[in-house]
C-alpha positions in Angstrom: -17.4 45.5 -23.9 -17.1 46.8 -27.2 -17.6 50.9 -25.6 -14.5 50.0 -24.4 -12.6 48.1 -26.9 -13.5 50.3 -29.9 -12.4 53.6 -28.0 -9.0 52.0 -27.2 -8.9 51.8 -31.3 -7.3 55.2 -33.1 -5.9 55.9 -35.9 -2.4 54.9 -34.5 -2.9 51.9 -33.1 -4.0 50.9 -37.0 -1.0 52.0 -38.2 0.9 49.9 -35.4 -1.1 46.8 -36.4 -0.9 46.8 -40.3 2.9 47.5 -39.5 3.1 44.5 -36.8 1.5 42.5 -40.1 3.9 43.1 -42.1 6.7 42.1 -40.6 8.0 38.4 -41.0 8.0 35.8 -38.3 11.3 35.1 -37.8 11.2 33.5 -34.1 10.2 29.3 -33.8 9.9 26.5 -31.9 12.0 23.8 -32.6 10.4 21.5 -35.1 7.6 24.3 -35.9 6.9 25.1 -39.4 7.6 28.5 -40.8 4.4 30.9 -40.9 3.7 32.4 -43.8 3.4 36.3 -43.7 0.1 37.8 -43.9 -0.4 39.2 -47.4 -1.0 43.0 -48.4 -4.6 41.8 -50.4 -5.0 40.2 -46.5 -4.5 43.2 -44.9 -6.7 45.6 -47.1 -9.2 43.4 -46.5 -9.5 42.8 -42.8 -8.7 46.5 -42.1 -11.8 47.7 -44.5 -13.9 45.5 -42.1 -12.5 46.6 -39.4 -13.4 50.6 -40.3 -16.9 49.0 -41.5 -17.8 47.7 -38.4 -16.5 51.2 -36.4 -18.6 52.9 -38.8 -21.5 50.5 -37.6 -20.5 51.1 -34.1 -20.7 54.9 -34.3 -24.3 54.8 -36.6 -25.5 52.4 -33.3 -24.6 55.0 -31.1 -21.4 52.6 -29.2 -18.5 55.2 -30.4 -18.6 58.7 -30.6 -16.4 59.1 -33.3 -14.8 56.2 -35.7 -10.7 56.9 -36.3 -9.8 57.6 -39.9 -8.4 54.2 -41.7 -4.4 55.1 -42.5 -5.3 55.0 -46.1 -1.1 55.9 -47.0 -0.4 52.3 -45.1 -2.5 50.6 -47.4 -0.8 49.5 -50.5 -2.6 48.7 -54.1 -3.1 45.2 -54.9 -3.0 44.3 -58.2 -4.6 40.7 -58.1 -5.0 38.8 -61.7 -6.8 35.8 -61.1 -6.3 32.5 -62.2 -8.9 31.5 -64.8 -9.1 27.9 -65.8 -9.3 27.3 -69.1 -12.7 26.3 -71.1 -12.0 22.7 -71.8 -10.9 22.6 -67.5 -14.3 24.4 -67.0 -16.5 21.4 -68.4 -14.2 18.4 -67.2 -15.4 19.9 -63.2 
């Protein structure tokens, strides 16, 4: 199952997904809530595992050749955490 799933996978159809992502959901059911797009950070994420396990796939012998990540659709996060303050820290 995964022979055929992973060679359905290219470049393009990345680029067609991260894309799809992006864009807001804009058509609901009556009474539904509104969804919450899916965040840039989100999408990094998810599409480095992705390319992790094709790499995996294609080590194992399952691919012949994993598709290049669209690294120009992958924007820069810059993520500052939230850190709690000391006296926070030691009342959890």
């Amino acid at each position: 199952m995964f022979f055929l799933l992973a060679h359905a996978i290219d470049e393009n159809t990345l680029v067609a997904w991260i894309r799809w992502m992006r864009k807001k959901k804009t058509e609901r059911k009556e009474g539904e809530e509104p969804r919450r797009r899916v965040g840039e950070k989100t999408i990094k994420n998810v599409l480095y595992d992705i390319g992790h396990f094709l790499r995996w796939l294609e080590r194992q012998g399952d691919i012949i050749e994993a598709p290049k990540l669209p690294s120009e659709e992958i924007s820069e996060v810059e993520y500052l955490p939230e850190v709690p303050e000391a006296d926070v820290v030691t009342l959890v």
